[in-house]
Backbone of each chain as ProteinMPNN parsed JSONL, in Angstrom:
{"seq_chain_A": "XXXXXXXXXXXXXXXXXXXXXXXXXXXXXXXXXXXXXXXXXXXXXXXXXXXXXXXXXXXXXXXXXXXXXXXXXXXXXXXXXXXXXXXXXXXXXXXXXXXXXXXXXXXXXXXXXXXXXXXXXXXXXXXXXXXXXXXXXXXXXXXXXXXXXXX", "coords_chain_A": {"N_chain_A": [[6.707, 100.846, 175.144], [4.964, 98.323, 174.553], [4.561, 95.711, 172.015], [4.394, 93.3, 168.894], [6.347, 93.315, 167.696], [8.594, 94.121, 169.03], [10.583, 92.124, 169.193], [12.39, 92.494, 167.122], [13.456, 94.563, 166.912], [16.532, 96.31, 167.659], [18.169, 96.975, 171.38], [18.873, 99.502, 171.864], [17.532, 102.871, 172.114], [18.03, 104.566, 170.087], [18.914, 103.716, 167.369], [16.742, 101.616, 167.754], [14.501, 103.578, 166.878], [15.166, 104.013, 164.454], [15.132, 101.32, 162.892], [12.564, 101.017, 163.175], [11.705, 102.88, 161.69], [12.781, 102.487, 159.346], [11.569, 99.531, 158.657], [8.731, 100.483, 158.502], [9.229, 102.153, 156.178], [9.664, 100.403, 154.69], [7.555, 98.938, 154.357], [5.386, 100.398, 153.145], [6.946, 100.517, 150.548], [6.503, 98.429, 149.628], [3.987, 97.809, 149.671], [3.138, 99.759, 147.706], [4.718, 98.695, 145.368], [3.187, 95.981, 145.255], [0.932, 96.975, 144.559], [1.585, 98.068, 142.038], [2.03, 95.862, 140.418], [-0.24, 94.231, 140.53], [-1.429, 95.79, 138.819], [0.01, 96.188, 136.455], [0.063, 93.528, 136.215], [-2.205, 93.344, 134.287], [-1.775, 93.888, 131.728], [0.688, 92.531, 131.561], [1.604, 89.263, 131.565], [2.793, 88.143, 134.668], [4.393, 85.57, 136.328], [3.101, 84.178, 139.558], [4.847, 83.004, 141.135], [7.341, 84.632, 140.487], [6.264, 86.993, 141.138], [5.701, 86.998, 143.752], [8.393, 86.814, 144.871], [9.85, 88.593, 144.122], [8.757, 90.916, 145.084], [8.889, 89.951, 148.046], [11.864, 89.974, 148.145], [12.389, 93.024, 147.47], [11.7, 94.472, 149.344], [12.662, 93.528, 151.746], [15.625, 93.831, 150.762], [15.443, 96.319, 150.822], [15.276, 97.481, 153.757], [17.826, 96.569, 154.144], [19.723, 97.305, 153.044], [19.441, 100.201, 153.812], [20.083, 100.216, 156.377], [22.467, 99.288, 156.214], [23.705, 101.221, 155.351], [23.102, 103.111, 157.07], [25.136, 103.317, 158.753], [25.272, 102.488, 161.664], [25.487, 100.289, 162.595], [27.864, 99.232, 163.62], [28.979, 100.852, 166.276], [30.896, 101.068, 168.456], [32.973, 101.506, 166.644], [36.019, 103.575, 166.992], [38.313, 104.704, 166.535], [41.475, 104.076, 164.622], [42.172, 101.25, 165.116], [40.682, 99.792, 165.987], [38.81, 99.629, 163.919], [40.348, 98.457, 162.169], [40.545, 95.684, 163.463], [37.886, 95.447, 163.527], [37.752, 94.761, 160.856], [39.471, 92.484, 160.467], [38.032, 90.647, 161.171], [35.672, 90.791, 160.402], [36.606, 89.351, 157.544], [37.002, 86.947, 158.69], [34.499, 86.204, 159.444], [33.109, 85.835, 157.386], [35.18, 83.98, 155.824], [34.186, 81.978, 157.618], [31.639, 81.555, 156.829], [31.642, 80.976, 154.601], [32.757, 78.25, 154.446], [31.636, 76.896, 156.212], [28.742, 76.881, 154.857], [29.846, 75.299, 152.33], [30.197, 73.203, 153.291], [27.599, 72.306, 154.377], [26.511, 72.008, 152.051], [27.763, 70.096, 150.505], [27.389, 67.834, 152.579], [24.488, 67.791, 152.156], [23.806, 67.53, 149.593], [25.701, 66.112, 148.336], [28.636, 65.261, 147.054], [29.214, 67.123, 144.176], [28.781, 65.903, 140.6], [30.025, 66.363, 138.238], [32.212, 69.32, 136.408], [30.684, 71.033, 135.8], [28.955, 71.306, 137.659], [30.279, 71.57, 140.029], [31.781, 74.211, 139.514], [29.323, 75.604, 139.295], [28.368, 75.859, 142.098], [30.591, 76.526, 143.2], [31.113, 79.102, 141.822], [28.299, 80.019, 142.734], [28.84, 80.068, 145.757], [31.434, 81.976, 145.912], [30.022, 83.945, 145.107], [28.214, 84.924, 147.034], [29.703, 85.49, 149.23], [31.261, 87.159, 148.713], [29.157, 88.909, 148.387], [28.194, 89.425, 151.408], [30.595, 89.991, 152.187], [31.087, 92.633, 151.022], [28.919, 93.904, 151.882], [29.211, 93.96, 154.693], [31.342, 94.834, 154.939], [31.258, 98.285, 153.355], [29.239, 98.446, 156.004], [30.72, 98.895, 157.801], [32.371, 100.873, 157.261], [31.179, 103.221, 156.892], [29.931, 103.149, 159.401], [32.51, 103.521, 160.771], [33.133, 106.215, 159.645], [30.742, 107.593, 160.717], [31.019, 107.623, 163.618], [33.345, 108.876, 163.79], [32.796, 111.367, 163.254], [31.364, 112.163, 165.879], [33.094, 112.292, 167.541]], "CA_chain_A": [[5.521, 100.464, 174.373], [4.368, 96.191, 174.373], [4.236, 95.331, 170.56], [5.094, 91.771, 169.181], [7.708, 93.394, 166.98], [9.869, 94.21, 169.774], [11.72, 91.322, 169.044], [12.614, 92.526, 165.462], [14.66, 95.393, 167.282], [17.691, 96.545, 168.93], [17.661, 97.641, 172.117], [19.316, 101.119, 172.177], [16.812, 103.773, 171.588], [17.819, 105.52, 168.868], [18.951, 102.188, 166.864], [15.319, 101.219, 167.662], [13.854, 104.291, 166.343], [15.721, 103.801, 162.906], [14.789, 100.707, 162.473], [11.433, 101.299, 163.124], [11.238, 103.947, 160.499], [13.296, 101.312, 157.906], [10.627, 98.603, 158.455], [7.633, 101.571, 157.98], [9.063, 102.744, 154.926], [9.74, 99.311, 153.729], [6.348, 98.098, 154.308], [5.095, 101.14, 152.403], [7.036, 100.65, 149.308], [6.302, 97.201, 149.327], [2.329, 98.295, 148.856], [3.398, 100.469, 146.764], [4.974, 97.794, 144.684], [2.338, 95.074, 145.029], [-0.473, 97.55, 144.124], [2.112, 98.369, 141.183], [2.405, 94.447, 140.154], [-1.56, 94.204, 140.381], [-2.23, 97.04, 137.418], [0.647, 95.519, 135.476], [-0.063, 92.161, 136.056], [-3.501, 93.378, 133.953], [-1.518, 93.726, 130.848], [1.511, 91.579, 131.411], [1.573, 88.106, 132.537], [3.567, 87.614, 135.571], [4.337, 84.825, 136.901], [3.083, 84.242, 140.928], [5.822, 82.698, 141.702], [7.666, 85.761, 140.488], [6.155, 88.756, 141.61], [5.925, 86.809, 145.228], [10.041, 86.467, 144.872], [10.535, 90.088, 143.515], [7.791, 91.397, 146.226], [9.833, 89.726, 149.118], [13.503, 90.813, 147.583], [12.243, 94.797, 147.274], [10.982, 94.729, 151.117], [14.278, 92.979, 152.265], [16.825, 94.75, 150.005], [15.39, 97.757, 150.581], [15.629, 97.324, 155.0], [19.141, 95.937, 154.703], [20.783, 98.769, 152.789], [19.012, 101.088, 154.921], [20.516, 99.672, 157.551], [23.84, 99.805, 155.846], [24.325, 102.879, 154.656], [22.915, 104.252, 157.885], [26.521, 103.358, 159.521], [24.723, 102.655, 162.929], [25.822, 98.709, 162.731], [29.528, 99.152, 164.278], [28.721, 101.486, 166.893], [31.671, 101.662, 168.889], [34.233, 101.979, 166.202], [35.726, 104.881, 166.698], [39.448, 104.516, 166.605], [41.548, 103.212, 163.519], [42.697, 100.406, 165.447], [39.06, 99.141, 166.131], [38.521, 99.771, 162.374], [41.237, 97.116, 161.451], [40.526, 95.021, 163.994], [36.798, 94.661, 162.703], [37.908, 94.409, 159.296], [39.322, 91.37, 160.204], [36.554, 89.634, 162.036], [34.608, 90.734, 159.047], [37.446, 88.747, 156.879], [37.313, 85.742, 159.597], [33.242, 85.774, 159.692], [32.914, 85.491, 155.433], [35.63, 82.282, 155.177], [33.396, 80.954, 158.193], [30.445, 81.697, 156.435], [32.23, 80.257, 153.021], [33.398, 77.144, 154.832], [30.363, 76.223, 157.296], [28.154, 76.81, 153.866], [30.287, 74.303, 151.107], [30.252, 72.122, 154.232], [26.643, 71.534, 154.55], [26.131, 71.548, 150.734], [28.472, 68.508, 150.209], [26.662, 66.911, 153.203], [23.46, 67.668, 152.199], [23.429, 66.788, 148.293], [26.723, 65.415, 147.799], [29.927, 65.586, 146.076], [29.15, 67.396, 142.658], [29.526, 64.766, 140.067], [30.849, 66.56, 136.923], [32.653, 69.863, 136.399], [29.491, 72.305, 135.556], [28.375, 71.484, 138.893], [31.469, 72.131, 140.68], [32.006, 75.638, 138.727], [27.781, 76.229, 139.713], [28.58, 75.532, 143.486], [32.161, 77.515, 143.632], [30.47, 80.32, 141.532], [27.305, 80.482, 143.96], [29.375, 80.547, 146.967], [31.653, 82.906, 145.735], [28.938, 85.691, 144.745], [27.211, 84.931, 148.489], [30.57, 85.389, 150.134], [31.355, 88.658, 148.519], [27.706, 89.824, 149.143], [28.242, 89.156, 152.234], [31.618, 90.911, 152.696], [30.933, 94.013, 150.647], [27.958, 94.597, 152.348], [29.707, 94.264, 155.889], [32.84, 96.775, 154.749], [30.372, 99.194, 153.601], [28.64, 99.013, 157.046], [32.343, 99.295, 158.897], [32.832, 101.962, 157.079], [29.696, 103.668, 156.849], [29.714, 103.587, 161.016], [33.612, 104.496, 161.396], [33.069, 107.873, 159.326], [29.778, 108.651, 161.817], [31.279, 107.451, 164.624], [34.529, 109.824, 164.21], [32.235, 112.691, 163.458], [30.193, 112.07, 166.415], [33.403, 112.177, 168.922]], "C_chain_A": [[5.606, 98.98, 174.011], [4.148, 96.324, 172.307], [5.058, 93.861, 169.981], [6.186, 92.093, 168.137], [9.0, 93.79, 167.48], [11.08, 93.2, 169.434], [12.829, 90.926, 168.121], [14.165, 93.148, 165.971], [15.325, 95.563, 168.348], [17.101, 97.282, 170.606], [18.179, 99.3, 172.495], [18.115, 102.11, 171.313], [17.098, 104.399, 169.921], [18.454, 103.97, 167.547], [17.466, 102.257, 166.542], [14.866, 102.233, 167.004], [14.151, 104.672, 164.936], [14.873, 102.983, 162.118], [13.117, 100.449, 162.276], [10.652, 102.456, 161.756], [11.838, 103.164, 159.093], [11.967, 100.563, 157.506], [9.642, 99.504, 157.569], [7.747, 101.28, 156.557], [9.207, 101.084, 153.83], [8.237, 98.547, 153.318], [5.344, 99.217, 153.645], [5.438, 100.944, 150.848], [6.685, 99.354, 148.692], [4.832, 97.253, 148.753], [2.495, 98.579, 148.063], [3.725, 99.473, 145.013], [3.986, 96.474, 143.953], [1.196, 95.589, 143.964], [0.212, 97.758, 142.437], [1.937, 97.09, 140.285], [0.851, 94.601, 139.486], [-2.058, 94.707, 138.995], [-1.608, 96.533, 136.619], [0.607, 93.954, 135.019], [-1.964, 92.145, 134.955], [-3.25, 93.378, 131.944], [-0.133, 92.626, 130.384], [1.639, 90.127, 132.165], [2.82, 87.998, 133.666], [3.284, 86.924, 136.614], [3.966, 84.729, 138.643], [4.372, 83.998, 141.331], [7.268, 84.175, 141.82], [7.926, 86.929, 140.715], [6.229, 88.349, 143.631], [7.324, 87.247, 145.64], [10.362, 88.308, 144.974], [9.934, 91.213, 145.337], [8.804, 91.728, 147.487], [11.842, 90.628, 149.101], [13.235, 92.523, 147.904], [12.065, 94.854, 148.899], [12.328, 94.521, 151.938], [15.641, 93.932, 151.97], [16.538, 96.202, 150.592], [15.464, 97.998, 152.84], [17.156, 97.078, 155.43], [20.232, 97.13, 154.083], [20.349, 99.846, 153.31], [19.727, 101.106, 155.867], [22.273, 100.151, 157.429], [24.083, 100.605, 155.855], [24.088, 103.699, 155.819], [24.134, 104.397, 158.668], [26.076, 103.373, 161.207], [24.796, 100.971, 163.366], [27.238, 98.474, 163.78], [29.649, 100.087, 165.305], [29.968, 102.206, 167.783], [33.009, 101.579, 167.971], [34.492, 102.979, 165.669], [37.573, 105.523, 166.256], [40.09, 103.395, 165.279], [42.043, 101.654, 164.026], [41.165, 99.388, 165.508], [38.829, 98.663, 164.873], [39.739, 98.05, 161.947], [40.99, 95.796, 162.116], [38.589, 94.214, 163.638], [36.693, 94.093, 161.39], [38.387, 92.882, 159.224], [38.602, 90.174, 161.029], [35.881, 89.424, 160.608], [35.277, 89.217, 157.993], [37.05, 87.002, 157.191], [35.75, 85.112, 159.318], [32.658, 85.244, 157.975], [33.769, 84.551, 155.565], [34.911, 81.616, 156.139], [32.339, 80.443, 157.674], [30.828, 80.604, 155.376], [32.495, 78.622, 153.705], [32.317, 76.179, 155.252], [29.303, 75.757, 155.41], [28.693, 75.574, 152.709], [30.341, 73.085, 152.338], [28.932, 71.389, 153.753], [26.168, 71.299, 152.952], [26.712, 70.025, 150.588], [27.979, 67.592, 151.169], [24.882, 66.346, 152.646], [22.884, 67.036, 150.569], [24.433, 66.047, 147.404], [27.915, 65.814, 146.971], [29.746, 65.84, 144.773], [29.576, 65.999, 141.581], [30.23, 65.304, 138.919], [31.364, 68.145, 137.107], [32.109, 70.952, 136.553], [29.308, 72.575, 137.059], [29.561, 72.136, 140.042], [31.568, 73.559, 140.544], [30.629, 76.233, 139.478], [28.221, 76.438, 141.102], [29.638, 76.386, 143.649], [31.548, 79.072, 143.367], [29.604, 80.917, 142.832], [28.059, 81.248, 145.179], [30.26, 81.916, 146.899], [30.967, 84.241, 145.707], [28.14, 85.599, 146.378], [28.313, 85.321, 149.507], [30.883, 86.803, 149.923], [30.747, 89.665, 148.793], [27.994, 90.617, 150.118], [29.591, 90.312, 152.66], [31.641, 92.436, 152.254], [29.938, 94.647, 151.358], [28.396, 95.131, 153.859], [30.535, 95.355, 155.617], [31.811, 98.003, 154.814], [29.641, 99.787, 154.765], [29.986, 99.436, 158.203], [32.669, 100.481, 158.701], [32.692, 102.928, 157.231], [29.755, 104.342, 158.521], [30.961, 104.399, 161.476], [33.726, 105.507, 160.893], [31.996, 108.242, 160.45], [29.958, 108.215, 162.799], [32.56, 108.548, 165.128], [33.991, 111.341, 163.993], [31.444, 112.822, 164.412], [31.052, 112.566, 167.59], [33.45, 113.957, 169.686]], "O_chain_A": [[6.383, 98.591, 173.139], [3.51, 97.178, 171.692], [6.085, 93.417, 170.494], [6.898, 91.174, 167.732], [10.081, 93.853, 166.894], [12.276, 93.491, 169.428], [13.642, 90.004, 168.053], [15.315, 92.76, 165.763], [15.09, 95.244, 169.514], [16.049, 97.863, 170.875], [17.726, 100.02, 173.385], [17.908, 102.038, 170.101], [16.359, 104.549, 168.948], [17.446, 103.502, 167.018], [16.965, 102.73, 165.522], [14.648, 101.709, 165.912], [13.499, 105.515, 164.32], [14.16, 103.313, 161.171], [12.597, 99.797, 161.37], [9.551, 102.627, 161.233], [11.339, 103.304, 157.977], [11.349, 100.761, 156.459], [9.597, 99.446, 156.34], [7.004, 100.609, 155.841], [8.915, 100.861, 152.655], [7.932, 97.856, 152.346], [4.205, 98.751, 153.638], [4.588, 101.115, 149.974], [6.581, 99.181, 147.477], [4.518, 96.845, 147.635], [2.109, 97.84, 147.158], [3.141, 99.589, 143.936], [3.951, 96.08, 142.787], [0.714, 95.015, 142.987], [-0.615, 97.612, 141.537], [1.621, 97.43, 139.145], [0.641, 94.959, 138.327], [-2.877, 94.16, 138.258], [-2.309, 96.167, 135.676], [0.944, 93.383, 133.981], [-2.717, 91.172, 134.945], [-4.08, 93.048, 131.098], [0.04, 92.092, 129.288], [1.772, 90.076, 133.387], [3.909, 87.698, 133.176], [2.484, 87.151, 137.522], [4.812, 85.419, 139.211], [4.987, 84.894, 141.908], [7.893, 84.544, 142.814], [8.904, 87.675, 140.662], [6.635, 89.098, 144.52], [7.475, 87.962, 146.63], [10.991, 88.958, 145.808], [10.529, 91.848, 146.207], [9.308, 92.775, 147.892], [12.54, 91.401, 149.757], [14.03, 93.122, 148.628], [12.722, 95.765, 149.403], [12.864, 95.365, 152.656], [16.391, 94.525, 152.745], [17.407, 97.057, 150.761], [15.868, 99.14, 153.057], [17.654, 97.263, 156.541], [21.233, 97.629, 154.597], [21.213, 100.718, 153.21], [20.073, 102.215, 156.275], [22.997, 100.893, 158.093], [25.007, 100.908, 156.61], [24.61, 104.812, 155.879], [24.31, 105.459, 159.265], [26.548, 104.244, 161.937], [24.208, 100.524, 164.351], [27.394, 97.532, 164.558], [30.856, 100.324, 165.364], [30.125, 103.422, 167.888], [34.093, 101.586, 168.554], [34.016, 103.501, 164.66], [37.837, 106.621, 165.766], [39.568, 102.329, 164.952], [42.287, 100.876, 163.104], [40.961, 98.323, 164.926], [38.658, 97.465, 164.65], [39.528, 96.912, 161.527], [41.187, 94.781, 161.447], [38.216, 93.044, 163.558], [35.9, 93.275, 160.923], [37.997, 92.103, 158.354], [38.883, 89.006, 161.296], [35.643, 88.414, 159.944], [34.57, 88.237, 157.757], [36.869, 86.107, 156.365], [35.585, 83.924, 159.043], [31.871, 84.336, 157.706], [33.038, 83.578, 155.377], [34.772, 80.439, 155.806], [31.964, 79.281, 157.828], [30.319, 79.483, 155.371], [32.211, 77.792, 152.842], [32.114, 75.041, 154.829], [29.237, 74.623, 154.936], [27.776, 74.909, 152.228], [30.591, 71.95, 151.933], [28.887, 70.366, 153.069], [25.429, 70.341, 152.726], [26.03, 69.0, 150.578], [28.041, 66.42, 150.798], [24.302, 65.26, 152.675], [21.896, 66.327, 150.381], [24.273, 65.552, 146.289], [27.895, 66.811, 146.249], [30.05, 64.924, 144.009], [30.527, 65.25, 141.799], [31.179, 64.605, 138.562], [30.911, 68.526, 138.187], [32.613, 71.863, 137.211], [29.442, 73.663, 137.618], [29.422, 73.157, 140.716], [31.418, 74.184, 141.593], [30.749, 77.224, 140.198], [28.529, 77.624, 141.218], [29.397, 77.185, 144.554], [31.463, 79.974, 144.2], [29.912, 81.804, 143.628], [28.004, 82.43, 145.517], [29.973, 82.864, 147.631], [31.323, 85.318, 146.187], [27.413, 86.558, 146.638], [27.924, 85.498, 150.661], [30.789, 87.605, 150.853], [31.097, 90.774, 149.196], [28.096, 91.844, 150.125], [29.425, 91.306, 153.368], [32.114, 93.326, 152.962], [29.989, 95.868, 151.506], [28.136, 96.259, 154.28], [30.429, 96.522, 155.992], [31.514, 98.612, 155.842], [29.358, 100.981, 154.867], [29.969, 100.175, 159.186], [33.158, 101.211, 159.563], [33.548, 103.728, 157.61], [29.667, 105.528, 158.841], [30.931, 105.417, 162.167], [34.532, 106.199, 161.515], [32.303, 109.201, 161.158], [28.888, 108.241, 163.407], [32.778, 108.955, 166.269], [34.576, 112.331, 164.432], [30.548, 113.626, 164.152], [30.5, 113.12, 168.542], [33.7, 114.109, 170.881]]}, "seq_chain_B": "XXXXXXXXXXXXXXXXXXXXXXXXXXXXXXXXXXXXXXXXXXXXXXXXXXXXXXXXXXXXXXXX", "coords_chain_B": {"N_chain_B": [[18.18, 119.411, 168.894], [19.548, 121.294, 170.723], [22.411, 121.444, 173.794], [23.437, 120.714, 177.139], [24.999, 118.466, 177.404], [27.912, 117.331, 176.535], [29.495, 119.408, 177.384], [29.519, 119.26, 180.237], [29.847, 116.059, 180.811], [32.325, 115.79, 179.83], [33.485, 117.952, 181.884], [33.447, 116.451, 184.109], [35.327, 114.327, 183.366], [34.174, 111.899, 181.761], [34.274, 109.27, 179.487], [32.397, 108.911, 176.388], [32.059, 106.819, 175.746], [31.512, 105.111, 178.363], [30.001, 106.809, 179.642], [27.512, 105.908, 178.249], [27.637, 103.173, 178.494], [26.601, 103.483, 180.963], [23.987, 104.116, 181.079], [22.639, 102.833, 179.382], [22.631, 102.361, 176.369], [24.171, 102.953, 173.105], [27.046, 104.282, 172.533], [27.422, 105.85, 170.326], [25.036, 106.85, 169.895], [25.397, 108.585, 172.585], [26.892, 110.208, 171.257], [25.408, 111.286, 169.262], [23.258, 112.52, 170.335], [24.839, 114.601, 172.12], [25.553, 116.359, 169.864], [23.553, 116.687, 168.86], [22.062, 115.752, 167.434], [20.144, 113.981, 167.322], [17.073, 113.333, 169.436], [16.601, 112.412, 172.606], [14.561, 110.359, 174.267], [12.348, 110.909, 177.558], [13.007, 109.513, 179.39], [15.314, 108.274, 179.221], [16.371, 110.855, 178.749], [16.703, 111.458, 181.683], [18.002, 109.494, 182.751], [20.597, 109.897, 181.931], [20.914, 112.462, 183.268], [20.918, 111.646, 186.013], [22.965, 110.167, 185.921], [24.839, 111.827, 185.672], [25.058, 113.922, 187.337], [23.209, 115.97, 187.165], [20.113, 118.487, 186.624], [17.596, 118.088, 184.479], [17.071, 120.55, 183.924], [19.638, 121.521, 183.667], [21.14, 120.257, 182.187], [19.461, 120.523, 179.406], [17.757, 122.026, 179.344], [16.598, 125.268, 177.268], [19.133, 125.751, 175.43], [21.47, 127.991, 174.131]], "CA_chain_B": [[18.081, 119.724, 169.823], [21.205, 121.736, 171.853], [22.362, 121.087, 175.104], [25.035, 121.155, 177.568], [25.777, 116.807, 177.66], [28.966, 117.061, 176.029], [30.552, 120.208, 178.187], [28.792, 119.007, 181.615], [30.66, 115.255, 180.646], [34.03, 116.356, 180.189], [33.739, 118.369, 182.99], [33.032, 115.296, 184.804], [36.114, 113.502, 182.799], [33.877, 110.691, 181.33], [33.827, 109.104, 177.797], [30.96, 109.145, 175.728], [31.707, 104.524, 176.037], [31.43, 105.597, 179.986], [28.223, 107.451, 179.964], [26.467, 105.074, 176.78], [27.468, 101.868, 179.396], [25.764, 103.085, 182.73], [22.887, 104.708, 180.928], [22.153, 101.302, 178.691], [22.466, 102.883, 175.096], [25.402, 102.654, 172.669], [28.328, 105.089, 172.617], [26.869, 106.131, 169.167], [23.667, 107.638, 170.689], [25.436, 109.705, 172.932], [27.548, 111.081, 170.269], [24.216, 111.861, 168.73], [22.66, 113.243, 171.487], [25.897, 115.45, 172.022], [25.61, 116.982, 168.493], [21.822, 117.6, 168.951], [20.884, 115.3, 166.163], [18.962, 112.893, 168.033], [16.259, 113.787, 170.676], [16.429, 111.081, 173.489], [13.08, 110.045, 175.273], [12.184, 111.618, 178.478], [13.562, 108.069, 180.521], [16.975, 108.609, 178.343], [17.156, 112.566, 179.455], [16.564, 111.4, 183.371], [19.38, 108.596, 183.267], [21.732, 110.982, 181.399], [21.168, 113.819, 184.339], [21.507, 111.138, 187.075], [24.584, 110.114, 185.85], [25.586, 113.508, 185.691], [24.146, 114.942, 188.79], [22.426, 117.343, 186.908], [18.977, 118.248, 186.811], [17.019, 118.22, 183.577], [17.327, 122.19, 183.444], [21.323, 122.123, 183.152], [21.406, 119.535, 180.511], [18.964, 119.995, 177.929], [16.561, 123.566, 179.107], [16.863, 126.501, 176.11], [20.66, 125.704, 175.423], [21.332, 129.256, 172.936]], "C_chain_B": [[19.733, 120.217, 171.032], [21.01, 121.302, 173.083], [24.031, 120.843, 175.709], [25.739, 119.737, 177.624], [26.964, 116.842, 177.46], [29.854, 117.872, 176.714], [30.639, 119.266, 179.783], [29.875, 117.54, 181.546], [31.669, 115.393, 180.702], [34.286, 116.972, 181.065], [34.405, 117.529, 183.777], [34.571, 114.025, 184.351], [35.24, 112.373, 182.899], [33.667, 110.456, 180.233], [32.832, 109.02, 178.065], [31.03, 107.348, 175.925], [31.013, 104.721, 177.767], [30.21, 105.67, 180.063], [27.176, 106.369, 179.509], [26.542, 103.852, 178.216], [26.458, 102.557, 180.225], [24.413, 103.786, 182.046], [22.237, 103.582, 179.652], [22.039, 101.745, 176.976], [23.824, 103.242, 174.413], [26.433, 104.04, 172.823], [27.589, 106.211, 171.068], [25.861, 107.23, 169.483], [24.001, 108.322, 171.781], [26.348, 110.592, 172.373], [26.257, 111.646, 169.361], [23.473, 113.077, 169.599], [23.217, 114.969, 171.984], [25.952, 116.465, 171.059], [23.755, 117.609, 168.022], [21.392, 117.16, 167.7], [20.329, 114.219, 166.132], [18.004, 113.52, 169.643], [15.961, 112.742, 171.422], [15.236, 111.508, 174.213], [13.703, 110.674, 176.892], [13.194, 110.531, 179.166], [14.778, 108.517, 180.311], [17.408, 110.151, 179.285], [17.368, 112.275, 181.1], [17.767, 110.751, 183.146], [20.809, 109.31, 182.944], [21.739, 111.909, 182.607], [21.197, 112.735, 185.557], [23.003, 110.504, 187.031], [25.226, 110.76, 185.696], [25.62, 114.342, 186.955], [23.807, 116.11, 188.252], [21.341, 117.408, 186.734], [18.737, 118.371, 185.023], [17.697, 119.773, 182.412], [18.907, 122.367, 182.435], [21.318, 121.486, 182.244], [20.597, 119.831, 179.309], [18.104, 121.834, 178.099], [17.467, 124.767, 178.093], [18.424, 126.593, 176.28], [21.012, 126.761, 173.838], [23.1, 128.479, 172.297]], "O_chain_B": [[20.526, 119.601, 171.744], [19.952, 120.881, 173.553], [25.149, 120.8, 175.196], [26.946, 119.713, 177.861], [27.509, 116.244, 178.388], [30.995, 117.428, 176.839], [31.65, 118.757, 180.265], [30.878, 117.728, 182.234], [32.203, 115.112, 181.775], [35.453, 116.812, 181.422], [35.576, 117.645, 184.141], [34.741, 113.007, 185.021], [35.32, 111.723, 183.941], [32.903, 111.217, 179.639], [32.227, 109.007, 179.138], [30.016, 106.725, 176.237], [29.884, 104.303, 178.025], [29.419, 104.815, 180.46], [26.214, 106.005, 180.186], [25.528, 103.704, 178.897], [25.323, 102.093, 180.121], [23.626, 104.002, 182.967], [21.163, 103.901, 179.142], [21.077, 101.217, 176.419], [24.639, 103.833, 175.122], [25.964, 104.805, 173.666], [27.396, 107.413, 171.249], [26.061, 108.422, 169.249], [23.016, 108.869, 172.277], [26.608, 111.665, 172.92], [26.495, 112.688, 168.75], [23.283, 114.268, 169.353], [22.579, 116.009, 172.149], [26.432, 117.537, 171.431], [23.17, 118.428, 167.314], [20.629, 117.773, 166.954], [20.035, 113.55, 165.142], [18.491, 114.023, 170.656], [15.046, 112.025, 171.016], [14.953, 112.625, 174.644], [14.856, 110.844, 177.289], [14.305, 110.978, 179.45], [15.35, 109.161, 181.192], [18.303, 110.416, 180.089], [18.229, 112.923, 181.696], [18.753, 111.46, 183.349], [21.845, 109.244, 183.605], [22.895, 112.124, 182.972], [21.807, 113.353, 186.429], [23.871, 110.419, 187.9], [26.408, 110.46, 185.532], [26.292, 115.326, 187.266], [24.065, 117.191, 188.782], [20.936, 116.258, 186.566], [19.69, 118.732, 184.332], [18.22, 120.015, 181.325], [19.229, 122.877, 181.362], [21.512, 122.087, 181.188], [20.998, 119.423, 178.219], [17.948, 122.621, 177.165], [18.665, 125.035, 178.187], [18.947, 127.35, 177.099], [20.829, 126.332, 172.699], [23.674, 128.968, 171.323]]}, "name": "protein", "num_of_chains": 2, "seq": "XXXXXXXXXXXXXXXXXXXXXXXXXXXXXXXXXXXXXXXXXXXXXXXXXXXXXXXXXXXXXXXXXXXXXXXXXXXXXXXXXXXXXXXXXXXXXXXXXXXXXXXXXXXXXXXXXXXXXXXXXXXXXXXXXXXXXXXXXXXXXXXXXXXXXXXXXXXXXXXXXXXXXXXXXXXXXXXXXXXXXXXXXXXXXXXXXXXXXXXXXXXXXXXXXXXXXXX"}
């Protein structure tokens, strides 16, 4: 089937037919949400900028732990050796991430000048790096339990 | 959905990485398939029984 969202998804069938039902439901609750915003936005002020932010976040968040939790990310690990051996890619791909990232910050706005900023910048990265790695374990994990019940 | 993929394969001595490569779909999805808790598209059931040499019938018809 031709559609211009082919290019969203994987190509293994049943993959594709996940994600296809993620997006759906995401783009459902997201109505759901907006239309929710709309009635409330009748007694409470909220900000555009706001409910755009929150809008986008609920649609996103709610596709990516889908995704996670479905354990259909790591496909062929099925063996504990695999399992350790992604764990540390995972390990390898978060200090790249951490590294490449404080890179282009210090290129792009410079060497922090006082201490706050330093602490803001270490903090940030920190909580984006962890994200980042908790969310991957979870999906390692997630796939090597339904990958060893699958053999 | 039951079916015989998973006897008919081992018959055959081939992993489930084996089969998933020559039939273009992950290892995952024919551990699904195997367990009858995914229903692969008609295209999917043909490439699965040519890489099996089996017809339709043996792999997937009223498996009790």
């Amino acid at each position: 089937m031709k559609s211009w969202i082919s290019f969203l998804l994987p190509n293994d069938e049943y993959k594709k037919k996940r994600m296809l039902y993620f997006f759906s439901e995401g783009s459902i609750i997201l109505l759901l949400t907006l239309v929710g915003m709309s009635i409330l936005n009748n007694y409470i002020d909220i900000k555009t900028e706001v409910s755009l932010l929150l809008a986008i976040a609920i649609f996103l968040s709610y596709i990516s732990g889908r995704y996670i939790i479905s354990g259909m990310e790591y496909t062929d690990v099925v063996t504990e050796g695999a399992y350790r051996k992604e764990l540390k890619h995972i390990f390898v791909r978060t200090g790249g991430f951490a590294s490449i990232f404080m890179l282009l910050y210090l290129v792009v706005t410079g060497i922090p000048n006082s201490q706050s900023e330093w602490i803001e910048i270490i903090a940030l990265l920190l909580s984006v790096s962890l994200l980042w790695f908790i969310t991957s374990y979870i999906s390692l994990k997630r796939s090597y339990k339904k990958n060893k019940e699958l053999l | 959905m039951k079916n015989n993929v998973k006897i008919i394969r081992i018959t055959q001595s081939i992993t489930q990485q084996q089969l998933a490569k020559r039939v273009g779909v992950t290892r995952q999805t024919i551990g699904l398939i195997e367990k009858g808790e995914y229903n692969p598209s008609l295209q999917l059931c043909i490439a699965i029984a040519k890489e099996l040499n089996k017809t339709l019938n043996d792999l997937f018809w009223e498996v009790k």
